[in-house]
C-alpha positions in Angstrom: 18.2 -1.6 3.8 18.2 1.8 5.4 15.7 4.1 5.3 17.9 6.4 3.2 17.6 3.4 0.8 14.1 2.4 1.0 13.4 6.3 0.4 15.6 6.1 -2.9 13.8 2.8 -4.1 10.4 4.5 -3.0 10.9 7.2 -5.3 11.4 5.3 -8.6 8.9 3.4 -7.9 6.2 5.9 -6.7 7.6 7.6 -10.7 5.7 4.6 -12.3 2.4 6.2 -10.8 -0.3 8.0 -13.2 -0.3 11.4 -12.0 -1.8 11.8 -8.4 -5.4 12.6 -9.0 -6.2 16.5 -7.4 -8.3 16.7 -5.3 -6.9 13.4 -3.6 -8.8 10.0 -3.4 -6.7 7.1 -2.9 -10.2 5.3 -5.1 -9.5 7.5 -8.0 -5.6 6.7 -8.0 -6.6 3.1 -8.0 -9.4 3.3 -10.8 -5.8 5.0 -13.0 -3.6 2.5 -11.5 -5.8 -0.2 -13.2 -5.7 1.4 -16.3 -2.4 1.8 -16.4 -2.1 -1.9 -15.7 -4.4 -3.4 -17.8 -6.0 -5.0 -15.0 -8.9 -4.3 -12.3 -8.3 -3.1 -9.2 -10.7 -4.0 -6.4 -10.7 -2.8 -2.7 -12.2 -4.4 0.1 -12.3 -3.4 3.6 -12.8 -6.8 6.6 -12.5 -7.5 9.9 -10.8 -10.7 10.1 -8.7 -11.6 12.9 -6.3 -13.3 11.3 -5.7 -10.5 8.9 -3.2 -7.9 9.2 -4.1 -4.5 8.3 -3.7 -4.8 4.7 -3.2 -7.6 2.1 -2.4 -7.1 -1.8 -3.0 -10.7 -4.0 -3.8 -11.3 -7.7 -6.2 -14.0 -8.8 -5.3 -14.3 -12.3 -7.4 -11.7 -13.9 -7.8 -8.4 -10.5 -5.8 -7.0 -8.2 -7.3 -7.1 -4.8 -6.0 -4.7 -1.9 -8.1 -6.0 1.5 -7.8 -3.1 4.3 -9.4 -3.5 7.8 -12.6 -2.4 8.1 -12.7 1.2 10.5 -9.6 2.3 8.7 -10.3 5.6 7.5 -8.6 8.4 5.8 -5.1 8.9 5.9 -4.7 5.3 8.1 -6.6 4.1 5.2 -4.8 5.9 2.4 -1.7 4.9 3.6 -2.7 1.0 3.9 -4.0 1.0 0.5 -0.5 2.6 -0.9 2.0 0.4 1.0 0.0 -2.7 -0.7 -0.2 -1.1 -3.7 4.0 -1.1 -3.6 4.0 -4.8 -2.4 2.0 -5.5 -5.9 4.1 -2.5 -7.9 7.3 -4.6 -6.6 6.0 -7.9 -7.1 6.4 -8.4 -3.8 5.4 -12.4 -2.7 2.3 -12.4 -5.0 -0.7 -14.9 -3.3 -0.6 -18.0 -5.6 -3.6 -17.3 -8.2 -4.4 -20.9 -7.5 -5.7 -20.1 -4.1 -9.3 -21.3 -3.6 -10.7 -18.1 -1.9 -9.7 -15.9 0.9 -8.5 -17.9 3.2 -6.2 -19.5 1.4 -4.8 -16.3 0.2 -4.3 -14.8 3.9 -2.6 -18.2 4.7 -0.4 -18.1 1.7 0.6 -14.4 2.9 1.0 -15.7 6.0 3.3 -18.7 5.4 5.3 -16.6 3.0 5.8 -12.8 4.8 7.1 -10.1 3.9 11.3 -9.5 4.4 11.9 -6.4 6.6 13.1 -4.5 3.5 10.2 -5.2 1.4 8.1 -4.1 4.2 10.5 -0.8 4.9 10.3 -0.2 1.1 6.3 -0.3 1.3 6.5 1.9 4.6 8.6 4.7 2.7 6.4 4.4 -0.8 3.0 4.7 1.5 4.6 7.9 3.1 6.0 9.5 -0.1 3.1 9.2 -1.9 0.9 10.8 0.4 3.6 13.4 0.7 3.2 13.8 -3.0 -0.3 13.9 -2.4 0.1 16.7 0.2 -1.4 14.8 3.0 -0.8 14.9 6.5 -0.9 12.3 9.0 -3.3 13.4 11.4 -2.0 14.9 14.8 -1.1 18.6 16.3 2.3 20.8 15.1 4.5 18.3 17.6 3.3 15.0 15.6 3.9 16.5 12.4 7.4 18.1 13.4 8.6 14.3 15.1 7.1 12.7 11.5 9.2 15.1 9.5 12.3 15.2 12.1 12.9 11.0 12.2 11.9 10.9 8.5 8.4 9.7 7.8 7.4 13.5 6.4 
């Protein structure tokens, strides 16, 4: 998948959205989100080793997005959003059997992500907070590079 691609895909499925809540807060997108879906939506923030920085799974009646703990704002934001894509697309859902978080991080990691799933997540994360009108952090160069090799 290009990026072109994953941009196109990130689109439609950034359309399924409720509207982006003004002023931004990735919390109140998720409290919408839920609604939307039927379906809590929790967030947690750990420190785990063996986790990377961000883990969507269902357990059968919530969504759970895990982000590392000390990831804040737009690091954060943009964690939260590429695992909200992985559970928009469906991607590799956590067997709801799992007994508890370590089986859930050892499900996710015996059964990763494909490099386009994880492109498409990349580019959903980064339109949405373009939507949102947030910046990653940095001076005028960062923000030029970001918008010059696409991730504006």
């Amino acid at each position: 998948m290009t990026w072109k691609q994953a941009r196109a895909e990130a689109v439609e499925l950034a359309a399924e959205l409720p509207p982006l809540p003004r002023p931004w807060r990735i919390e109140d997108l998720c409290t919408a989100l839920a609604a939307q879906r039927g379906r809590p939506l929790l967030l947690h923030e750990l420190d785990l080793a063996a986790l990377p920085f961000g883990l969507w799974y269902f357990d059968g009646e919530r969504d759970h997005i895990i982000s590392r703990a000390g990831a804040t704002g737009y690091h954060r934001d943009h964690i939260v959003l590429h695992e909200i894509c992985h559970m928009l697309a469906d991607h590799n859902a956590a067997p709801a059997a799992a007994e508890g978080l370590t089986d859930v991080i050892a499900a996710a990691m015996a059964n990763p992500h494909t490099n386009s799933q994880e492109e498409l997540a990349e580019a959903f994360a980064t339109v949405v907070l373009k939507q949102a009108r947030k910046r990653p952090p940095g001076g005028d160069f960062e923000q030029r590079a970001s918008a010059v090799f696409g991730a504006a």
